[in-house]
C-alpha positions as CSV (number, residue, x, y, z in Angstrom):
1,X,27.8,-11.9,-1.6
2,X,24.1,-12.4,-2.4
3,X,21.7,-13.8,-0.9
4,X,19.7,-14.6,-3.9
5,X,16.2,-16.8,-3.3
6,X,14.6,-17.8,-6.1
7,X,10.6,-17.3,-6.5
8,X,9.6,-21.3,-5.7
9,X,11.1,-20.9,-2.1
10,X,10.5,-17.4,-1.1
11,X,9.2,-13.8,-2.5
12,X,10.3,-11.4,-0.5
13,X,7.3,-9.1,-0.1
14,X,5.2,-9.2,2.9
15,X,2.1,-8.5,1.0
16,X,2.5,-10.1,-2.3
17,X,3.8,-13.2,-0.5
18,X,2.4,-16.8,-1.7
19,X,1.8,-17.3,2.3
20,X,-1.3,-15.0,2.0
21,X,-3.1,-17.8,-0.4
22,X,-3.3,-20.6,2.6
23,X,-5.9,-18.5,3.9
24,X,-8.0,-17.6,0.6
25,X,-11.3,-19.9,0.4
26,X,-10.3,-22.4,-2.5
27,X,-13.9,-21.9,-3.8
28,X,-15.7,-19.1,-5.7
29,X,-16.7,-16.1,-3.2
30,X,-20.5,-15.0,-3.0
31,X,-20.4,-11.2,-2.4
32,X,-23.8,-10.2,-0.7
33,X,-24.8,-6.6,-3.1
34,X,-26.7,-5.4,-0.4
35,X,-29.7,-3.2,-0.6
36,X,-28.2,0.6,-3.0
37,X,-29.2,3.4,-0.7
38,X,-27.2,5.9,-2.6
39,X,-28.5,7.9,-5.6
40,X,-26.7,9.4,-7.9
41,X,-27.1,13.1,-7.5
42,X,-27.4,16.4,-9.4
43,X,-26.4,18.7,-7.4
44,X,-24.2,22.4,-7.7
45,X,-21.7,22.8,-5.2
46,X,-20.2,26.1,-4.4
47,X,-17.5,28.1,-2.5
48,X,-18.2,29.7,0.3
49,X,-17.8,33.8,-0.3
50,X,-14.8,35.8,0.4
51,X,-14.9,37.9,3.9
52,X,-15.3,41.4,1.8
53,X,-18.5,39.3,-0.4
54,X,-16.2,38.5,-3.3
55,X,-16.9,35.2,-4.7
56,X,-14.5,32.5,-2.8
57,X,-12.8,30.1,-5.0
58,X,-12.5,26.4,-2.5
59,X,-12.8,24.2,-5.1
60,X,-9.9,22.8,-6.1
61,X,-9.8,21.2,-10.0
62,X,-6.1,20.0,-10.4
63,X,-7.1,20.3,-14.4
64,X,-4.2,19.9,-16.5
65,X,-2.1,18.8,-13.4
66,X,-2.1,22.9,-12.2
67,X,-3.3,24.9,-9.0
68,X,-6.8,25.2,-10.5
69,X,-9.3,26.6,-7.8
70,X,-13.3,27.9,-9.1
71,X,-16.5,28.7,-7.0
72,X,-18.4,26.2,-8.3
73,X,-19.1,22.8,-9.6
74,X,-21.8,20.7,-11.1
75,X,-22.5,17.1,-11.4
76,X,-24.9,15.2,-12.8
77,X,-25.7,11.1,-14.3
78,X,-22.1,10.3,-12.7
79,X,-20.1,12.9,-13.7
80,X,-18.8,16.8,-13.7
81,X,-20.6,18.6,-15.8
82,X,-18.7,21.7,-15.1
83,X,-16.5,24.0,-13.2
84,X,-15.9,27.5,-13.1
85,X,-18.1,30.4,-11.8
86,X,-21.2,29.9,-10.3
87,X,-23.2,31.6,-12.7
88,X,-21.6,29.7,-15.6
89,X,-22.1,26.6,-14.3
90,X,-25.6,26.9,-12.7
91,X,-26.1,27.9,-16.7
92,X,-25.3,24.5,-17.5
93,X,-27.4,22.8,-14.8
94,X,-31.1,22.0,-14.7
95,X,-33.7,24.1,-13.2
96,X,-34.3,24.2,-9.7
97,X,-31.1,21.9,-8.9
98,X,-29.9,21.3,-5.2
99,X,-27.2,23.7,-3.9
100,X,-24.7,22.6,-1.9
101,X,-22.6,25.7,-0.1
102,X,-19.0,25.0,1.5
103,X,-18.7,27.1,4.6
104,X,-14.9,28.1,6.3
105,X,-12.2,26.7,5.5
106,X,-14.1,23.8,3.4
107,X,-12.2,22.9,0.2
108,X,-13.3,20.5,-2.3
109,X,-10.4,18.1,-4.0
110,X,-10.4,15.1,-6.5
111,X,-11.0,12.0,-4.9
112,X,-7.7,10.9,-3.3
113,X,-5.8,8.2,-5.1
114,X,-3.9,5.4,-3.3
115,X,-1.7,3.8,-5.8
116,X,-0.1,0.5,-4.3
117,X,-1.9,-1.2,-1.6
118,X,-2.7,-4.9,-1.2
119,X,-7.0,-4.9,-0.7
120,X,-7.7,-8.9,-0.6
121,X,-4.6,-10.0,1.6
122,X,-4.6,-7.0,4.0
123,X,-8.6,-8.1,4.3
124,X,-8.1,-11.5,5.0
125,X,-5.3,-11.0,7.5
126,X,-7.0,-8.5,9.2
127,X,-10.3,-10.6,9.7
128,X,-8.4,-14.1,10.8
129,X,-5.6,-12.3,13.1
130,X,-5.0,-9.1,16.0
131,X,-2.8,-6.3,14.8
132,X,0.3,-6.0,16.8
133,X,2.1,-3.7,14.2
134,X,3.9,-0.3,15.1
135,X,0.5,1.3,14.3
136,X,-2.2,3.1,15.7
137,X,-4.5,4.8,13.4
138,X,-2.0,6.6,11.1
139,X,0.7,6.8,13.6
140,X,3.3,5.6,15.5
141,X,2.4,3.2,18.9
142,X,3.6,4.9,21.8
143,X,6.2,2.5,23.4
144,X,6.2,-0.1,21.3
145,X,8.0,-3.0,22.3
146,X,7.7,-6.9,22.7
147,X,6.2,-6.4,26.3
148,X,3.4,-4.7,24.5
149,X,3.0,-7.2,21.9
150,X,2.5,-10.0,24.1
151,X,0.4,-8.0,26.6
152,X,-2.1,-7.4,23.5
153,X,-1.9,-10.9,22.6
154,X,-2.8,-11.9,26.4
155,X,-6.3,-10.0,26.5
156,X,-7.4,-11.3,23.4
157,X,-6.1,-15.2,24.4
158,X,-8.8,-18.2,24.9
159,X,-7.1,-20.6,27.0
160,X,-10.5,-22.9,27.6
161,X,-10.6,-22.9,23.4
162,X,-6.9,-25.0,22.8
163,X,-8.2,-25.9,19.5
164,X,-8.4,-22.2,18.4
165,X,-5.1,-20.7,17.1
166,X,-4.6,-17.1,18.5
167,X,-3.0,-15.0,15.7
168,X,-1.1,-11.9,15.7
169,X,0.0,-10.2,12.6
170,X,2.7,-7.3,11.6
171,X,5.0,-7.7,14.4
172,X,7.6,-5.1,13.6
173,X,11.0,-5.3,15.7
174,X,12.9,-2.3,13.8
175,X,10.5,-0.1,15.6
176,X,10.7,-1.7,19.1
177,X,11.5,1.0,20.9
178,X,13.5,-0.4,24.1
179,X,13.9,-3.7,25.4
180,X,14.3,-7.3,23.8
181,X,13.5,-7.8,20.4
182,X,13.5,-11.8,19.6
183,X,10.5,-13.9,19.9
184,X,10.9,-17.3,20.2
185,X,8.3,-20.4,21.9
186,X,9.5,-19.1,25.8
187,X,8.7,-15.9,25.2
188,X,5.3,-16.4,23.1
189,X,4.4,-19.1,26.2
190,X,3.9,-15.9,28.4
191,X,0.7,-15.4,26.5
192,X,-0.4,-18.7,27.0
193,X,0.8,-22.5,27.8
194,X,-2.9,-23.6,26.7
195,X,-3.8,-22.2,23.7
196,X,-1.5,-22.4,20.3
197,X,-0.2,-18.8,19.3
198,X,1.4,-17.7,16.1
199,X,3.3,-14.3,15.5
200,X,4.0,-13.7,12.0
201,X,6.6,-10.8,12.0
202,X,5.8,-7.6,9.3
203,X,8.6,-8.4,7.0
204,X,7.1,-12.2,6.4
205,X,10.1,-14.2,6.2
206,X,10.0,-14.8,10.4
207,X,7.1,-16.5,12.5
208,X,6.8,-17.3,15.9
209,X,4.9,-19.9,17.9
210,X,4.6,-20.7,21.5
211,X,5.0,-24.7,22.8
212,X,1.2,-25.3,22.7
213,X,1.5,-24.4,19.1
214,X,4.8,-26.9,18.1
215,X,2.8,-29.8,19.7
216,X,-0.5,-29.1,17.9
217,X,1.5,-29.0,14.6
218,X,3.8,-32.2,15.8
219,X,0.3,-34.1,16.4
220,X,-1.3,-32.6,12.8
221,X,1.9,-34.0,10.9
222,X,2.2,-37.4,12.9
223,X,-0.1,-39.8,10.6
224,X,0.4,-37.5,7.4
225,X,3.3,-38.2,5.3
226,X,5.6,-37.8,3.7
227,X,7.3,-36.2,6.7
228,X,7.5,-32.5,6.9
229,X,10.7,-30.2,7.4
230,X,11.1,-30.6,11.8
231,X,9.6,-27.7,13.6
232,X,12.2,-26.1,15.7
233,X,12.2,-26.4,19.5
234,X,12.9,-22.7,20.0
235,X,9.6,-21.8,18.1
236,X,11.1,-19.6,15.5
237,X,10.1,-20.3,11.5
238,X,12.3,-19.1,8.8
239,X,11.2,-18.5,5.5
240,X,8.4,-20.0,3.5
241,X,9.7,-23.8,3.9
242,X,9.2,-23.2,7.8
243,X,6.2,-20.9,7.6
244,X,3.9,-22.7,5.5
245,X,3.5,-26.5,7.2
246,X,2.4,-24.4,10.3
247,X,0.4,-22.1,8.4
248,X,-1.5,-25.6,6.4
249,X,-2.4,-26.5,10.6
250,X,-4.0,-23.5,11.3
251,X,-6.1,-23.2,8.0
252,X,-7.0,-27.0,8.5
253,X,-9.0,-25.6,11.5
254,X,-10.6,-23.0,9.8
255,X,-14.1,-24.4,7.8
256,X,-13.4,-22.4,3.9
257,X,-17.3,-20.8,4.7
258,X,-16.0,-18.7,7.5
259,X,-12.9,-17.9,5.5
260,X,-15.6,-16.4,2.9
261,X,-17.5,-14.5,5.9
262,X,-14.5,-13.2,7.3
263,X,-13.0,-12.2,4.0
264,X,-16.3,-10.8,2.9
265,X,-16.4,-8.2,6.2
266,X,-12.8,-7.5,6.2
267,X,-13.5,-6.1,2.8
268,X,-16.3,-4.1,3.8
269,X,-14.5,-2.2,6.3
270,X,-11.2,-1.8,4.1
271,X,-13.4,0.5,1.5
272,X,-15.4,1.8,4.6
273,X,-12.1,3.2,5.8
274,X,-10.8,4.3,2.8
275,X,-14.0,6.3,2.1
276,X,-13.5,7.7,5.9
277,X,-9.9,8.9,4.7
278,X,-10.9,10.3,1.0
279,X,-10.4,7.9,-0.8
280,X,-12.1,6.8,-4.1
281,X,-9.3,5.2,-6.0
282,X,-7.5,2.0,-5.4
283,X,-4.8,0.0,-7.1
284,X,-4.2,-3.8,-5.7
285,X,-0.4,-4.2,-6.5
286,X,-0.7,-8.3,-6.0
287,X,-3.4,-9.3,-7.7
288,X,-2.8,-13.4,-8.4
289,X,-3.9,-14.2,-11.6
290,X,-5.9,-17.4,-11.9
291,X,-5.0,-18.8,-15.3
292,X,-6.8,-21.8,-15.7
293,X,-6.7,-23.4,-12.1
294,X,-9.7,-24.0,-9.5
295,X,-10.4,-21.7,-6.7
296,X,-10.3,-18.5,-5.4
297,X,-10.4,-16.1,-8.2
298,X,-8.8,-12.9,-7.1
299,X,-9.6,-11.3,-10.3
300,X,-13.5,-11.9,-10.9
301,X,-13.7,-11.5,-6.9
302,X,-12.2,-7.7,-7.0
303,X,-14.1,-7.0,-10.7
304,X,-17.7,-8.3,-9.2
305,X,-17.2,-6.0,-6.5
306,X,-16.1,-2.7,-8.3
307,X,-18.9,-3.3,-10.0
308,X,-21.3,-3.0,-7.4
309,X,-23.6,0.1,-6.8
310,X,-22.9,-0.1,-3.0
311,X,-18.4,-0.3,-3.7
312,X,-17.4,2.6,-2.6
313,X,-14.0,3.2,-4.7
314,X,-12.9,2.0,-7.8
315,X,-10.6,-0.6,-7.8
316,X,-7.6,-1.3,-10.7
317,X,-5.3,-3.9,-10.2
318,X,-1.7,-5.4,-11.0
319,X,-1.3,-9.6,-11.9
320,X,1.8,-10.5,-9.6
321,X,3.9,-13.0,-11.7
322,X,7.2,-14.8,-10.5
323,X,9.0,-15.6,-13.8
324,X,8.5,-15.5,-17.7
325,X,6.9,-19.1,-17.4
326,X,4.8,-17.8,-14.8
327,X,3.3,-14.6,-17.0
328,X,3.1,-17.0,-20.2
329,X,1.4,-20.0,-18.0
330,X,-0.9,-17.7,-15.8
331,X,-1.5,-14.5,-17.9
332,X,-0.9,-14.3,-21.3
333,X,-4.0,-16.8,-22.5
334,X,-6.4,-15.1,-20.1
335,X,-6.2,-11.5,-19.4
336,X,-5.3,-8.6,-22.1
337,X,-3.8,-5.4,-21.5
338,X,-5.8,-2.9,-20.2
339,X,-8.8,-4.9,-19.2
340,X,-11.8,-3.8,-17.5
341,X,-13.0,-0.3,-17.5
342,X,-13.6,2.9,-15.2
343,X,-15.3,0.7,-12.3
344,X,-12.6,-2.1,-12.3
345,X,-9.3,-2.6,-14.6
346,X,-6.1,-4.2,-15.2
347,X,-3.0,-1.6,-15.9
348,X,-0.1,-3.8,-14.9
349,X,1.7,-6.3,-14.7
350,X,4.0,-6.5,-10.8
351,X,7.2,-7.9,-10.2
352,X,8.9,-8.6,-7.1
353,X,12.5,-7.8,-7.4
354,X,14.0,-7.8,-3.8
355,X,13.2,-7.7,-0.2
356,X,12.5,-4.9,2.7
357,X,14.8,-2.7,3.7
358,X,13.5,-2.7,7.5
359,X,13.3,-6.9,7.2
360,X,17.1,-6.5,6.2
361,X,16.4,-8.1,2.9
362,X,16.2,-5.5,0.6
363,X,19.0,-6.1,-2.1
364,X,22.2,-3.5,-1.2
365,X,25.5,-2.9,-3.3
366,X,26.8,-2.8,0.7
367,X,25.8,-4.4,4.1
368,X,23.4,-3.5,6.2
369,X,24.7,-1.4,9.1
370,X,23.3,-3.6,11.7
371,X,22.3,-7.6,12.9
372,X,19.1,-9.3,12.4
373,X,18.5,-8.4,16.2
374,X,19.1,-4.6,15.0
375,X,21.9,-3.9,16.9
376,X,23.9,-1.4,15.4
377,X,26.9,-4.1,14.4
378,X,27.9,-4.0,10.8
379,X,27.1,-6.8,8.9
380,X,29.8,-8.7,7.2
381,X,27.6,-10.2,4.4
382,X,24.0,-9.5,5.0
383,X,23.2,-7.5,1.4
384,X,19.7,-8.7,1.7
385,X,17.9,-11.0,-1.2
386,X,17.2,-10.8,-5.1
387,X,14.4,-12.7,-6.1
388,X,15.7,-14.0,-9.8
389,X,18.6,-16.3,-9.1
390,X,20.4,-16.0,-11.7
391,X,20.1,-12.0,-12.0
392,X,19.7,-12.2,-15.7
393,X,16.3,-14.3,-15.3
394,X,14.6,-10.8,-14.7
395,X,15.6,-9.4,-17.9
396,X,14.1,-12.3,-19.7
397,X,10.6,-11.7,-17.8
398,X,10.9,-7.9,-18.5
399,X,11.2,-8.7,-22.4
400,X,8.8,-11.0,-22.4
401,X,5.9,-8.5,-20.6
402,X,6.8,-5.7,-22.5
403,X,6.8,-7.8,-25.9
404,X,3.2,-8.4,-24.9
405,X,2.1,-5.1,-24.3
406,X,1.8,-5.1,-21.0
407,X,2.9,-2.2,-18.6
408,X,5.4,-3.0,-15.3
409,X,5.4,-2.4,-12.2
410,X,8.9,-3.5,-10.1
411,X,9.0,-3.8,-6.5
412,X,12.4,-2.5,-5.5
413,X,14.0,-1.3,-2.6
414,X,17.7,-2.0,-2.4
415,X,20.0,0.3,-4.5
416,X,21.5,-3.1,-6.5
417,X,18.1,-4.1,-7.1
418,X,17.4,-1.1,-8.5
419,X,20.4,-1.1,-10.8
420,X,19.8,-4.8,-11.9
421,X,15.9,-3.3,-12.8
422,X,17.0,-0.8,-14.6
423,X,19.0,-2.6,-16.3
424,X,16.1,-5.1,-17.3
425,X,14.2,-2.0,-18.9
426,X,17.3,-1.0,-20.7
427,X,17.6,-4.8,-22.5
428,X,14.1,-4.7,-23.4
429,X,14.2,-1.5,-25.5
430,X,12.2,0.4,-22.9
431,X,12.9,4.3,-23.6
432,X,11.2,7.7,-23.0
433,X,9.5,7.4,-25.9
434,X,7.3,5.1,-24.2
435,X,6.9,6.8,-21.5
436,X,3.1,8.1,-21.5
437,X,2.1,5.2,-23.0
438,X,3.8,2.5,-20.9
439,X,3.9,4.6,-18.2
440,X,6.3,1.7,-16.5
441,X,7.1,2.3,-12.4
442,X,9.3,1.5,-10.1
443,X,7.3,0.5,-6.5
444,X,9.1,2.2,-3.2
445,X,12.3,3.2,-5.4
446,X,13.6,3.3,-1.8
447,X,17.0,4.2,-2.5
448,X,17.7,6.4,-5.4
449,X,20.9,7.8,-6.5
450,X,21.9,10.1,-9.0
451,X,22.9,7.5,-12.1
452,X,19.6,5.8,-11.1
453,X,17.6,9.2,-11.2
454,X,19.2,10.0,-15.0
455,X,18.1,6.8,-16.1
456,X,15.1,6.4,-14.9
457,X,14.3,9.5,-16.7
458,X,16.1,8.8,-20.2
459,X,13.9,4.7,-19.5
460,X,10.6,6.9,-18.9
461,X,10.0,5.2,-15.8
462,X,8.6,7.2,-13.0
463,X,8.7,6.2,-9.3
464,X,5.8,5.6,-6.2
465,X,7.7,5.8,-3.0
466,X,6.4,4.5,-0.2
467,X,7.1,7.7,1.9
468,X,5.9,5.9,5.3
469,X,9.9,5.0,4.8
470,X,10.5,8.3,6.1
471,X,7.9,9.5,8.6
472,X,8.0,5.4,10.6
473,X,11.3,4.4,9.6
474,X,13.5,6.6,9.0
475,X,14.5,7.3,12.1
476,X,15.4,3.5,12.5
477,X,17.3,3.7,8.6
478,X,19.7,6.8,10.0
479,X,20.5,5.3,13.3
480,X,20.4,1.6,12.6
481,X,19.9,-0.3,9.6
482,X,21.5,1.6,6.9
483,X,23.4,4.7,8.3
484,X,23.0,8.4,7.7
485,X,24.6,8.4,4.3
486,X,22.0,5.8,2.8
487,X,19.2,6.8,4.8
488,X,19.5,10.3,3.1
489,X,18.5,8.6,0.0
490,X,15.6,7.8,1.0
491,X,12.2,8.2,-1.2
492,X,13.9,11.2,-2.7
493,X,10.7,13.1,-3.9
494,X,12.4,16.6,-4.9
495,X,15.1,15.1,-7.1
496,X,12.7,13.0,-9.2
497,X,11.0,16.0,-9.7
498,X,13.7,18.1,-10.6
499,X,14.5,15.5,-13.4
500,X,10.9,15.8,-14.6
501,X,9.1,12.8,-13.3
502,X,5.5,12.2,-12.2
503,X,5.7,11.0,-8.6
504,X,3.3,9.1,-6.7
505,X,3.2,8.7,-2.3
506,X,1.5,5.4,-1.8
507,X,1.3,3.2,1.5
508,X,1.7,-0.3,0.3
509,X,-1.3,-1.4,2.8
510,X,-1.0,-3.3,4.9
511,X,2.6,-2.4,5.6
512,X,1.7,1.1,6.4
513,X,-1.8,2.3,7.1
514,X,-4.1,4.1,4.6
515,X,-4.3,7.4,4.6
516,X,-3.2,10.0,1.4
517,X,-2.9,13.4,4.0
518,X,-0.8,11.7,6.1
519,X,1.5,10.4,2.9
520,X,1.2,14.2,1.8
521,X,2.4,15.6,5.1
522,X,5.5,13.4,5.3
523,X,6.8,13.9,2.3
524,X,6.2,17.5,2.8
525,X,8.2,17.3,6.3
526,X,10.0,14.2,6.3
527,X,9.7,14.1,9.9
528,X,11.2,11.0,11.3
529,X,8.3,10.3,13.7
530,X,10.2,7.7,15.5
531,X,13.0,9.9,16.7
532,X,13.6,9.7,20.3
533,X,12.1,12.9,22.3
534,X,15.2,15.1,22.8
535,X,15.3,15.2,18.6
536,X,11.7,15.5,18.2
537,X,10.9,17.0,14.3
538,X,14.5,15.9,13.3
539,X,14.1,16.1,9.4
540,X,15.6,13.4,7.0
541,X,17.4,15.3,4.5
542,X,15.7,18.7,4.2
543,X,16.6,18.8,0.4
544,X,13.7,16.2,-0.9
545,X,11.1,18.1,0.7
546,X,8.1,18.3,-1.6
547,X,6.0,21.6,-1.8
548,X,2.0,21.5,-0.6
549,X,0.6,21.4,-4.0
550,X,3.5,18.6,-5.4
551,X,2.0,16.8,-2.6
552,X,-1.6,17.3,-3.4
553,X,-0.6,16.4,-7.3
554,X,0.8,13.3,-6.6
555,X,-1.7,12.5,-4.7
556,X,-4.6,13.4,-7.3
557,X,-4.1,14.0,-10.6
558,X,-0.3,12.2,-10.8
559,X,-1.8,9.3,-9.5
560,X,-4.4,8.7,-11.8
561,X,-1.5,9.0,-14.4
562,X,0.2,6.5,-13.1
563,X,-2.5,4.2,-12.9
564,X,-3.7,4.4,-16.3
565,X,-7.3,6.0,-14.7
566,X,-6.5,9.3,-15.4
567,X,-9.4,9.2,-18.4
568,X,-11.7,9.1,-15.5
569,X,-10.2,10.3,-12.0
570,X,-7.4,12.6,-10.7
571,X,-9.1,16.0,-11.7
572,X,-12.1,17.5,-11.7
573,X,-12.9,19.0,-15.1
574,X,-16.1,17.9,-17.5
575,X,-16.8,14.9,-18.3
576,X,-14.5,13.0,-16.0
577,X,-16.3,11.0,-13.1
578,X,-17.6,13.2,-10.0
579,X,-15.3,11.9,-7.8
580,X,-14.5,14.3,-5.3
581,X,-13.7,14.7,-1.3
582,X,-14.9,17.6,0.6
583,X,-12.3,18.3,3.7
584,X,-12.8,20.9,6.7
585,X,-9.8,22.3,5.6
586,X,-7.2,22.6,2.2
587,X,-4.6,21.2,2.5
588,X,-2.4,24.0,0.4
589,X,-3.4,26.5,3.8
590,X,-3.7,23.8,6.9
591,X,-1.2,25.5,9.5
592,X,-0.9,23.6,12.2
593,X,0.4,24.8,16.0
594,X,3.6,23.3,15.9
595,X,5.4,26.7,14.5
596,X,8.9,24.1,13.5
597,X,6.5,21.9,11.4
598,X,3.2,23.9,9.7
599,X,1.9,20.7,8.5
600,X,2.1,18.1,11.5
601,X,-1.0,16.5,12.0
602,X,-2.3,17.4,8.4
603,X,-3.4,13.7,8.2
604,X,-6.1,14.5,11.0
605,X,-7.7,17.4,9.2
606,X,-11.3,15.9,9.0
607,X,-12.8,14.3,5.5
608,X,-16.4,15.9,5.6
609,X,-17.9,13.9,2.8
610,X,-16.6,11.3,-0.3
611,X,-18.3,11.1,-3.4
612,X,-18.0,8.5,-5.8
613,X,-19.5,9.0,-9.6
614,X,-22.0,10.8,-7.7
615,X,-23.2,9.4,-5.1
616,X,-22.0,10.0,-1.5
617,X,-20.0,7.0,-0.2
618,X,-19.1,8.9,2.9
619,X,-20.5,11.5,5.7
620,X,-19.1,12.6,8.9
C-alpha cells in the first residue's frame, strides 16, 4: 500500500523541503559587492611540449561533445577566441600578449558543471548548524556512528548560553557503521542537560531534541495559542507537523539581521569551494519562486549575485512548485521561460515526486528490505511516499508546465515513482521530438529498469543520477535497504548510454558534497566505499561502468546541455565564455596506486587554477 503525503503536509526531499524557509530572513537581502580585484584577462595558454620536442596537445576542448585536445588557447574580453595550434592561435591574438605554459601532467578542461545542487538552503544550514553527516571532505567518515555524533555535538555545546539552541544537521543512520542507531531526548541529553539541542536527521522527515530542548518549546508555546500538536516526551519529531513548531522556537531566537550575515558568508564560502573543486557552473534545483508575496526573494537574491563581478560561477536555477495551483499561483504571472541570461537564468521548472531511497521513503513497486532502524527485516508495507495523493494529480501539473513552455525537472527515486513520471510525460504529449528543445530530466533516476530505459528514450527525457548513490550508499542499498537485485539498478550510467541518452553525475548538495572528479571517479568504478574492510573495492554491478571520457562529458559539455547553458559553457571552442579549469593532472590518464581501481582518489587530483569569463576565480 502507499504511503502517499500530499504537498501541504510533507515534501519529501531534504533539500527542497518547505522546513528550509523558517530560517530565510523574511526581508530583502543586501549582498555586500565587495571591492573586483579580478581583471579580465588576454592571455594565450599553451601545452607543455612532448618529451621528443613535439608540440604537446593538454588542452582539452570537448567541442562537439568529442575527445578534442590542441596546444593552445586564447582568450580575450570574456571569451575563447580560439583553439588549435599555437601558431594559429597566437595569429589571432594581439601583439605582445601574456603566455601562459602548462608544465607535466597539466591539462586544461571546461569549467566543471554541477547540475543539481541546492546553493541558498545548503548555505543557510551550514551557517546556523554543525555538520554531523557521513562526510568528510569528499569522503566517507571513518567510524561513523551515533557515539560520534554526539561526541561532535559535545565540543561545540554552550551549557552557560541555555538560551542558544545547539544545532546539528545531516545526521545519517543508513551509514552508521556499528552500534545504536535511534536518537531520541536520553540519548541527545548526553550532550547536554543545560543547553537545548536539535538533530535534524539527513532524510528531513526525523528530528531530535534533548529535554532542555522540549521544555524551552513547552514554555515558548504556553501563552500562544491556539495550542500546538504535543511535543513528544521521547524527543523524536516526525514529519513536518512535528518539525516545524520546534523549528518556529529556534528561529524566534535568531534576530532576521544575523540570519542575513550568516546567509550572506555561508554563500561566500559555498562558491569559494566550488571554485577550489573546478567548478564554474551551477544549477539550484529548489529555487522557491516568490510570486507576489513579501520576503525573501530567492530569485532576485541568486540573480543579484550572479551578476556580480566578484561571483565566481554562474548560477541557473529551477522554480520548485507543489501542484498545478502552485505553478499557476507562484509562476506563471511572474517568471517566463528561459529567463535570465549567461550570468544567471531560469531553465526549469522542479517537481518533487517521491522520497529518498536511504530515508526509506522513496516510492517502490516492493518493500524495502529492511526497518526504519535498518535492520535487515523485510518490511511488510513500507513502499516509501508519493508526493501527489491522488497519483493522477501529477499528470495534471505536468500538462499544465509543459502547456506553458516550460521545461521539467522530476525528482524521482523509487522505481513506481518513476513509472507514474513517466507516465505523466506520456499524457502530456511529451515525445522525442522534443527532446533538444525541452530537454525534460529525470533528477537521481535512482532505479532504472529496462521498460523505464525504452521510454525514457522514445519521451526524450534524459537522466542526472546522483552517483554518490553508489560510491556512499551503495554498499548500505546491497546489504540493507533494498537488496542486491535492486541495488544493481542503481544509477545505471552505461545503459542510458547505450540507449543514446545525454547523462549527467550531479551531487544534489547538500546531500552529498561537491565535487565533479569525485562524481566522475565513481561512476567510473562504482566502488561501494562503505563496504566493510574484508570487501574493500567491491564494485556494484560492473556492467554500468562509464568510460574516463563519458565521465568527463557528462561532466562538461553534457551538462551544459542539460542545463540549457550550453550556448555559453561546457566546451571550449570560439566564442563561448573562457571558462576553463587547469588541473595537475587529466583526468583521461590519472593512474592511481591502487592497481584493482586506476582511478581511486581521482577526486584529490589538485585544481591548479579556475577561470571564469576570464578572470581567475581560483589559485592554489
Amino acid at each position: 500500500m502507499s504511503e502517499a503525503c500530499g504537498h501541504s503536509g510533507s515534501i519529501s526531499c531534504s533539500c527542497c523541503s518547505p522546513l528550509w524557509k523558517s530560517f530565510f530572513p523574511d526581508t530583502p537581502v543586501e549582498i555586500p559587492e565587495g571591492e573586483n580585484s579580478l581583471h579580465i584577462e588576454t592571455k594565450l595558454f599553451r601545452s607543455a611540449p612532448n618529451k621528443d620536442g613535439s608540440p604537446g596537445k593538454a588542452i582539452l576542448t570537448l567541442e562537439d561533445g568529442k575527445e578534442v585536445a590542441v596546444e593552445a588557447m586564447g582568450i580575450r574580453d570574456g571569451l575563447v577566441v580560439a583553439t588549435g595550434s599555437y601558431q594559429d592561435v597566437k595569429a589571432k591574438m594581439p601583439k605582445n600578449t601574456s603566455e601562459h605554459q602548462l608544465s607535466g601532467k597539466q591539462t586544461l578542461l571546461p569549467g566543471l558543471i554541477e547540475p543539481h545542487v541546492h546553493i541558498t538552503s545548503s548555505a543557510m544550514l551550514s551557517g546556523i548548524g554543525n555538520d554531523v553527516s557521513p562526510f568528510e571532505e569528499q569522503k566517507l567518515r571513518k567510524n561513523y556512528n551515533r557515539s560520534w555524533v554526539i561526541s561532535h555535538l559535545q565540543e561545540k555545546a554552550l551549557p552557560h548560553k541555555s538560551d542558544k539552541w545547539l544545532i546539528g544537521f545531516g545526521a545519517d543512520p543508513s551509514l552508521f557503521v556499528e552500534g545504536n542507531k535511534a536518537f531520541d531526548a536520553d540519548a541527545l541529553d548526553k550532550i547536554t542537560t543545560l543547553q537545548p539541542v536539535f538533530v535534524l536527521n539527513a532524510s528531513m522527515h526525523l528530528a531530535y531534541i534533548n529535554h532542555a530542548a522540549i521544555k524551552c518549546v513547552k514554555d515558548y508555546y504556553a501563552d500562544k495559542p491556539p495550542l500546538v500538536p504535543p511535543i513528544s516526551e521521547n524527543g523524536i519529531l516526525k514529519e513536518i507537523v512535528g518539525i516545524q513548531p520546534v523549528l518556529n522556537v529556534m528561529v524566534s531566537r535568531y534576530p532576521k539581521t544575523e540570519l542575513a550575515v550568516k546567509l550572506i558568508a555561508s554563500m561566500s564560502k559555498l562558491f569559494a569551494l566550488a571554485s577550489k573543486r573546478g567548478v564554474t557552473y551551477m544549477l539550484d534545483a529548489g529555487v522557491e519562486p516568490k510570486g507576489d508575496k513579501p520576503g525573501f526573494d530567492q530569485v532576485g537574491f541568486l540573480d543579484k549575485w550572479a551578476h556580480l563581478p566578484i561571483c565566481p560561477v554562474r548560477i541557473g536555477g529551477a522554480l520548485i512548485v507543489t501542484s498545478s495551483e502552485d505553478f499557476e499561483n507562484k509562476v506563471v504571472n511572474y517568471y517566463s521561460p528561459g529567463y535570465g541570461d549567461e550570468h544567471f537564468h531560469l531553465p526549469y521548472i522542479k517537481v518533487i515526486s517521491d522520497g529518498s531511497n536511504q530515508g526509506l521513503t522513496g516510492y517502490q513497486s516492493t518493500p524495502y528490505c529492511c526497518n526504519h532502524l535498518y535492520e535487515k527485516t523485510p518490511s511488510v508495507d513500507n513502499v516509501g511516499a508519493f508526493n501527489f495523493d491522488p497519483s493522477t494529480n501529477i499528470n495534471t501539473l505536468v500538462q499544465n508546465v509543459v502547456d506553458k513552455n516550460w521545461s521539467l525537472m522530476i525528482h524521482t527515486n523509487g522505481d513506481e515513482a518513476i513509472r507514474l513520471t513517466l507516465a505523466s510525460f506520456k499524457l502530456a504529449g511529451v515525445t522525442s521530438d522534443t527532446y533538444e528543445l525541452r530537454r525534460d530530466r529525470l533528477e537521481h533516476a535512482s532505479l532504472l529498469t529496462d521498460d523505464h530505459l525504452v521510454e525514457m528514450k522514445q519521451l526524450g527525457i534524459s537522466p542526472s543520477f546522483l552517483i554518490g548513490h553508489v560510491g556512499y550508499w551503495g554498499w548500505a542499498f546491497q546489504q540493507t535497504i533494498l537488496g542486491e537485485d535492486r541495488a544493481n539498478h542503481l544509477d545505471r550510467c552505461q545503459s542510458a548510454i547505450n540507449h543514446g541518452m545525454r547523462i549527467t553525475l550531479h551531487s544534489d548538495n547538500g546531500v552529498t558534497p561537491l565535487g565533479p572528479l569525485r562524481m566522475m571517479e565513481q561512476a567510473i568504478s562504482r566502488v561501494m566505499e562503505g563496504a566493510t574492510q574484508e570487501k574493500a573495492s567491491a564494485v556494484l554491478n560492473e556492467k554500468e561502468r562509464i568510460s574516463r571520457f563519458a565521465a568527463l562529458k557528462a561532466a562538461t559539455y553534457d551538462a551544459a546541455w542539460q542545463c540549457h547553458a550550453d550556448q555559453w559553457v561546457g566546451s571550449l571552442v570560439a566564442g563561448k565564455c573562457a571558462d576553463f579549469v587547469i588541473l595537475a593532472d587529466s583526468p583521461l590518464t590519472y593512474e592511481s596506486a591502487d592497481k584493482n581501481n586506476p582511478v581511486k582518489d581521482m577526486r584529490d587530483i589538485p585544481v591548479l587554477e579556475t577561470w571564469k569569463g576570464g578572470r581567475k576565480v581560483y589559485s592554489s
